[in-house]
Structure formats: C-alpha cells, structure tokens
N, C-alpha and C positions, 0 to 999 in steps of 0.2 A: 384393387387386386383381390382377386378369390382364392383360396387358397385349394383347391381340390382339389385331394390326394396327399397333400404336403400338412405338415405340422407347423405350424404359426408357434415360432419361439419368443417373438416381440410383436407387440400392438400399439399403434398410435392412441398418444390417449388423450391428443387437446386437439378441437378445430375441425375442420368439415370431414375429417378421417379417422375421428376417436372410433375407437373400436376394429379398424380395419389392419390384418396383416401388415406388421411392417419389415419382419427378417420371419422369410418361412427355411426350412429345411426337407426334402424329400429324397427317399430313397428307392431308388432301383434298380435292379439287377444286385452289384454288390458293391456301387457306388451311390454317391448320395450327393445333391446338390442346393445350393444356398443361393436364395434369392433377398435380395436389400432393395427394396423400394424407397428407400431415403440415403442420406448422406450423413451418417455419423463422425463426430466430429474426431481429433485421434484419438481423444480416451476410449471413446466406442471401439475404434476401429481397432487398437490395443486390444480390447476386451474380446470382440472377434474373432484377432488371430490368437491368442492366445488359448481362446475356448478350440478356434478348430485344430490347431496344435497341439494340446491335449488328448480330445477324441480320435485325432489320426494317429496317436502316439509318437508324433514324432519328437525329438529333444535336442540339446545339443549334442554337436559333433565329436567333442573331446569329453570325455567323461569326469562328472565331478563339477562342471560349471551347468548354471542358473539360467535360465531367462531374466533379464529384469526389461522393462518399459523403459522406451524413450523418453530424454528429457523433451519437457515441453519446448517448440520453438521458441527463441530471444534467450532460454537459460543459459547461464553463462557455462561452462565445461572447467573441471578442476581436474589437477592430475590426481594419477592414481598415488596412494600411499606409495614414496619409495624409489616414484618415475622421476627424476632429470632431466 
C-alpha cells in the first residue's frame, strides 16, 4: 500500500511489510476516510473506534455516562452494584 495523499497514522513494523502503511487516514472535500490494510485484533479495533468517536465528536446518548471497552470474549459478566 502507498499512501498518496493520505497520512499514515500506523506502520508495520516486523516482516516483509516493516515500514509500509498500515491504518492511513485521508481527507476530502469535508469528509475523511480510513483505510486498514491489516486486521487488528479487538483491543485495536476498541482503540480505533474509540479514536474515531472522539475526532467525530460523537458520545453517548444520555448525558453524564462514559464509554467504557468491551469485556474480553470468555469474560465472565457480573451484575451491576444493586441489580437483582
């Protein structure tokens, strides 16, 4: 991948691709697009959305709650303080 035009936000950095774009971003008109030439696993992909959710400003819907990350697959789930 070349990145022409577009800002190289990540780069491969082991293997017959070290040094070569791996999540670029570019901008035009008055939208912007994100290219992933790899498969990050879900903390990546968490980190991701998270990042492009910040830069678009968007947040939650009710005012006063958080984002927080998904538990990892297999984690067990516990209730909340209080729930029944």
């Amino acid at each position: 991948m070349h990145a022409e035009g577009a800002k190289t936000l990540a780069t491969y950095t082991h293997g017959m691709l070290a040094g070569s774009p791996a999540v670029t971003r570019n901008a035009f008109g008055t939208g912007r697009g994100w290219y992933l030439s790899t498969r990050p696993d879900h903390v990546g992909y968490g980190a991701l959305v998270a990042r492009l959710l910040d830069e678009t400003g968007v947040g939650p819907e009710t005012p006063g709650l958080t984002r927080r990350s998904r538990p990892s697959p297999g984690t067990p789930r516990t209730a909340a303080a209080g729930a029944s």
